[in-house]
N, C-alpha and C positions, 0 to 999 in steps of 0.2 A: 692215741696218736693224732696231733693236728697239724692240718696242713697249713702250709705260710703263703699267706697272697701271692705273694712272690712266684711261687711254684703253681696258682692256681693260675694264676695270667699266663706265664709259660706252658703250662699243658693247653690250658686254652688257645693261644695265638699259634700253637704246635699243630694242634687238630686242625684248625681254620685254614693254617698255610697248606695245610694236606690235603683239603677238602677244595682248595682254590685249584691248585696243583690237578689235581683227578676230572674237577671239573674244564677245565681248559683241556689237559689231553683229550678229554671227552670232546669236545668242540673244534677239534682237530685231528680227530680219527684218521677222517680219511686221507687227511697226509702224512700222517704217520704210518698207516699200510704203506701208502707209494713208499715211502723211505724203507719200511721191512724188506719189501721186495728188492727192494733196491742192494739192499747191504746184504739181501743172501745172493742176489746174482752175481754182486761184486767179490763176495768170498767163494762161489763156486768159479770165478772164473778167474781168483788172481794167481792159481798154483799155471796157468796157462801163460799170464799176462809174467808170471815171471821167471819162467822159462825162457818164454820170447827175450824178454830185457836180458837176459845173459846171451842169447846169443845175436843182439844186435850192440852188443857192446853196455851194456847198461844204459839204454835211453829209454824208460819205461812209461813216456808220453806215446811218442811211437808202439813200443807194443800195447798199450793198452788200448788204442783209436782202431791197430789192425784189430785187435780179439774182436770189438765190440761189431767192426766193420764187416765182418767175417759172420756173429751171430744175426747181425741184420742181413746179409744176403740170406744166411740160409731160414730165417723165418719168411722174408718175400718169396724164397723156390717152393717153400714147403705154403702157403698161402694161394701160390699161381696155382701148383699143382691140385692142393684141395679144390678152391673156387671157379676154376674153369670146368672142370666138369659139371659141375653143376650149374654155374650161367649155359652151356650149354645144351644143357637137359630143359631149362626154365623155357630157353629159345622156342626150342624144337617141341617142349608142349604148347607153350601158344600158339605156336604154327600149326599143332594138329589138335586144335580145341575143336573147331567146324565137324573135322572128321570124326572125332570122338563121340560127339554130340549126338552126328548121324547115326555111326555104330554102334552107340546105344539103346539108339531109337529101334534100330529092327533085331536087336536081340532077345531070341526071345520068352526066355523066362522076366525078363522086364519090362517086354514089350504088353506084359498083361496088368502089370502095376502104372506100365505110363498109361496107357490107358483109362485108368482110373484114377488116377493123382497128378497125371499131368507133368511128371516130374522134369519131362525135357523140354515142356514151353516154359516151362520155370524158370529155369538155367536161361534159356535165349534169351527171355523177358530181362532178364538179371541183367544179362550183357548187355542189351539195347540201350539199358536204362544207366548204365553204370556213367558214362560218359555223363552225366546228367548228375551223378551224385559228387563228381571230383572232389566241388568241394568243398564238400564235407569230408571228406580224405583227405583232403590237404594239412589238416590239422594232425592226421596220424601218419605223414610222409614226413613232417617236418619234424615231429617228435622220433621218428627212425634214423634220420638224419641228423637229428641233434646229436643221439645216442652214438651215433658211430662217429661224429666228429669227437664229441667229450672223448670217449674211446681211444680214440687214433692220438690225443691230444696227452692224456693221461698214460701211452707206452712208450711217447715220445719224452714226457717226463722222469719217467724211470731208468728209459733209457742214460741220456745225460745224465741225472743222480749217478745212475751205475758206472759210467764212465767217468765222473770227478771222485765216486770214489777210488775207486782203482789207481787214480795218480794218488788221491791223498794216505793212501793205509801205509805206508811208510812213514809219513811225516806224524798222522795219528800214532804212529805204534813209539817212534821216537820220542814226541810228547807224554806218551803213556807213563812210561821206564824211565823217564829224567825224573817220574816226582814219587818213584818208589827208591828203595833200598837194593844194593847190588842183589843181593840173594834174592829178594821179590822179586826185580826186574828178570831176572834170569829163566823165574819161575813163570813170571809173564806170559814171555816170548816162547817159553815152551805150549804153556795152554794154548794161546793163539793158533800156532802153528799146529798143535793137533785139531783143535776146535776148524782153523781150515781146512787141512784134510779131511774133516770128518764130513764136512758141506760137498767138499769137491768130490770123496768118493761115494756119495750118499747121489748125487745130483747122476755121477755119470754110470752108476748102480742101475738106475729107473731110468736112465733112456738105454742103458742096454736090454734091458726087458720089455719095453715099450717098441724096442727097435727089432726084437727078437717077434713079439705080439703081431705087431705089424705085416713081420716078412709073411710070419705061417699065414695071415688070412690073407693077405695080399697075394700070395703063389696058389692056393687054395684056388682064390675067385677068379685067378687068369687062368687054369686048369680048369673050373670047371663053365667058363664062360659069364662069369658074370660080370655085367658092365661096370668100367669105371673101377677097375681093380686096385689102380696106385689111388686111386682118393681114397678107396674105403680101410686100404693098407694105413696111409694115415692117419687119416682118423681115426679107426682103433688104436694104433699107437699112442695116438694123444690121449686120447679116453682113458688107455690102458694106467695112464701117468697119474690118475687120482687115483687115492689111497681106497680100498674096502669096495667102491661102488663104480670105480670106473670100469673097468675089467668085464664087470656082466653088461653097464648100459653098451659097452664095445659091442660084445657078442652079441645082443638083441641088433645089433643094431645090422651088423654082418647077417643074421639069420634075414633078417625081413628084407635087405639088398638082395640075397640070393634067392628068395622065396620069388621076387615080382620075376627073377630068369625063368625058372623051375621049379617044380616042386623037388625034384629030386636034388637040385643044389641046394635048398635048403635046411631040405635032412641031413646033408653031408657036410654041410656048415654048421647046424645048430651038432649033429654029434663032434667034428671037429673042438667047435667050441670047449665042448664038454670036458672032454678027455684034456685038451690043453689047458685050460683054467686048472685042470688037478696038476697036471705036471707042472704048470708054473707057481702055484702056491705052493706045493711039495717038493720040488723039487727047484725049480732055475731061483725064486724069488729068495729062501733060505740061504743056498748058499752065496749068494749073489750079495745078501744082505748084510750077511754074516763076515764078509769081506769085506765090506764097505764100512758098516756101521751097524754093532753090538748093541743091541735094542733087544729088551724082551714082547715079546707080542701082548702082554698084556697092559706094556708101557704105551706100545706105538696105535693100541685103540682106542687108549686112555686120551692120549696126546694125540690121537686125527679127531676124538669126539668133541674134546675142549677148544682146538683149534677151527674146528667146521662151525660151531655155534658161536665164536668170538667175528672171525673172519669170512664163513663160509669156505669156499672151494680154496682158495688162496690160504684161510689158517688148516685146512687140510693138510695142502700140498707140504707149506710149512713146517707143520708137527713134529713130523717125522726128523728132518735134522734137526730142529730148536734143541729136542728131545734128545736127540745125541750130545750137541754141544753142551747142555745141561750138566748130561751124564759124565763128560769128559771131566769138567771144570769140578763135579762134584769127588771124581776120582781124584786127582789132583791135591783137592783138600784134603782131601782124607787120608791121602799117602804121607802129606807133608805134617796132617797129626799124627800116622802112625809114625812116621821119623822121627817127631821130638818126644811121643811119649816113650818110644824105643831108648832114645839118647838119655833120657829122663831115669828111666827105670834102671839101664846101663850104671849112672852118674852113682845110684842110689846105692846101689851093690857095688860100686867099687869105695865110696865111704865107710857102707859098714865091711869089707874087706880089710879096710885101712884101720880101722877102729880097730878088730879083733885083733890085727895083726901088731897095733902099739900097746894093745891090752898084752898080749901074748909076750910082747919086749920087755914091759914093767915089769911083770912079773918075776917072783926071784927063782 
């Protein structure tokens, strides 16, 4: 068998334009994440944005500015509430550093190590001197500051993304279906519309469980005194929200909050912990899941392990719907092979029906 130049320059120019192709995405990754994130918050949040549009009459600029307006207040409540308590804790140890220092000074299973090591003119020395080192800090203030502005920069991008989607997924979905055939197009808009539901009950799945996580350690640490209860409430919530590993770094994290109250809050935390991590993977996260989105557990670690090592935390968090929507669109196909091979198979038996039966008329 030989092959014709013709076909060897096309498989070649074919590989080349593929390998251009991979390589450019590659060199644009990371706007390609912002855009991922983007198109899964604009699909978990357009079964919202189009609710709203029906009942402000169908003006679906308007509802989609309030949705978006609406999740911006409540990540600046949920932001004041975490970060003030702890600006406030940062306050109030600098203010009792002096005090500390002393307190340390005369205690005294340490007061036999300062003694010997010095350990609390150390620290003073450190301090005197520190003023003196700025800046050389200044290089690692401005790189913190960089980080947070890049940051602040690249949510406000998503943001906007996620909000011009949300006007345009009608005029996309319109465009879609004009350059298929009625029966595709029909078929489309049905994948679509499950593949959104599958994001929007998937999304509001995990912060019911995260919201559920939250309450228990939050009511927990205001019962049993431990400080800054609505922030730590949070933040396990948040925690709670990554797949496999959030959920324990939550609970470590609850145990050592209530450890610096008590010892005895923190036994009653770290068992709390315990007991609840079993009832929520056994219990609230199954059924919860199961409702939302039909995922086998050996798909959704397959798909948080491939997505954690592509994306990190962000192809984690993702995994888990992509991994549904997958699964929808792979049902879909499959239903509409078994349709035609059904129709197919149908066709085939009712010819040879037709046959025996003009066989059966010939005959005398």
């Amino acid at each position: 068998m030989t092959i014709s130049t013709r076909t060897l320059v096309r498989v070649l120019l074919t590989a080349t334009a593929f390998l251009v192709v991979i390589l450019l995405l590659w060199e644009v990754r990371a706007i390609l994440q912002l855009v991922l994130i983007a198109a899964f918050l604009a699909l978990a949040l357009n079964p919202i944005v189009t609710v709203l549009e029906r009942r402000l009459g169908n003006r679906r600029g308007v509802a989609a500015v309030l949705v978006v307006l609406g999740v911006v207040v409540l990540l600046m409540l949920f932001l004041a509430a975490l970060l003030t308590p702890l600006y406030e804790e940062m306050r109030s140890f600098a203010t009792r550093a002096p005090q500390l220092i002393d307190e340390l000074r005369n205690w005294g299973v340490f007061k036999r190590f300062d003694d010997r090591y010095n350990f609390v003119q150390r620290l003073e020395e450190a301090a005197q001197q520190y003023s003196g080192r700025l800046p050389a800090q200044a290089g690692n203030l401005l790189g913190v500051a960089t980080a947070v502005v890049t940051g602040f920069g690249k949510a406000l991008t998503v943001l906007f993304m996620t909000l011009f989607l949300l006007l345009e997924i009608p005029r996309f979905l319109r465009a879609a279906t004009e350059l298929l055939r009625p029966g595709a197009a029909d078929r489309s808009l049905v994948v679509f519309d499950q593949v959104n539901g599958t994001i929007a009950r998937w999304t509001a799945g995990v912060l019911f469980i995260a919201t559920i996580a939250g309450t228990v350690t939050g009511v927990t640490a205001w019962f049993l005194g431990v400080p800054f209860a609505l922030a730590l409430a949070l933040l396990v919530g948040v925690l709670d929200v990554i797949p496999l590993v959030g959920a324990t770094i939550g609970s470590i994290v609850a145990v050592l909050v209530a450890l610096t109250h008590s010892l005895t809050a923190g036994i009653v935390m770290l068992v709390l912990a315990v007991v609840y991590q079993f009832v929520e993977n056994h219990i609230i996260q199954p059924v919860v899941m199961r409702k939302s989105i039909d995922v086998s557990p050996f798909i959704v670690i397959v798909a948080v392990l491939i997505g954690a090592s592509l994306l990190g935390i962000i192809g984690a968090l993702l995994a888990i719907p992509i991994a549904g929507s997958v699964q929808v669109v792979l049902r879909q196909v499959l239903e509409a092979r078994r349709s035609r091979m059904a129709a197919e198979r149908q066709l085939m038996l009712d010819l040879d029906d037709g046959t025996v039966i003009a066989v059966e008329r010939e005959s005398p």
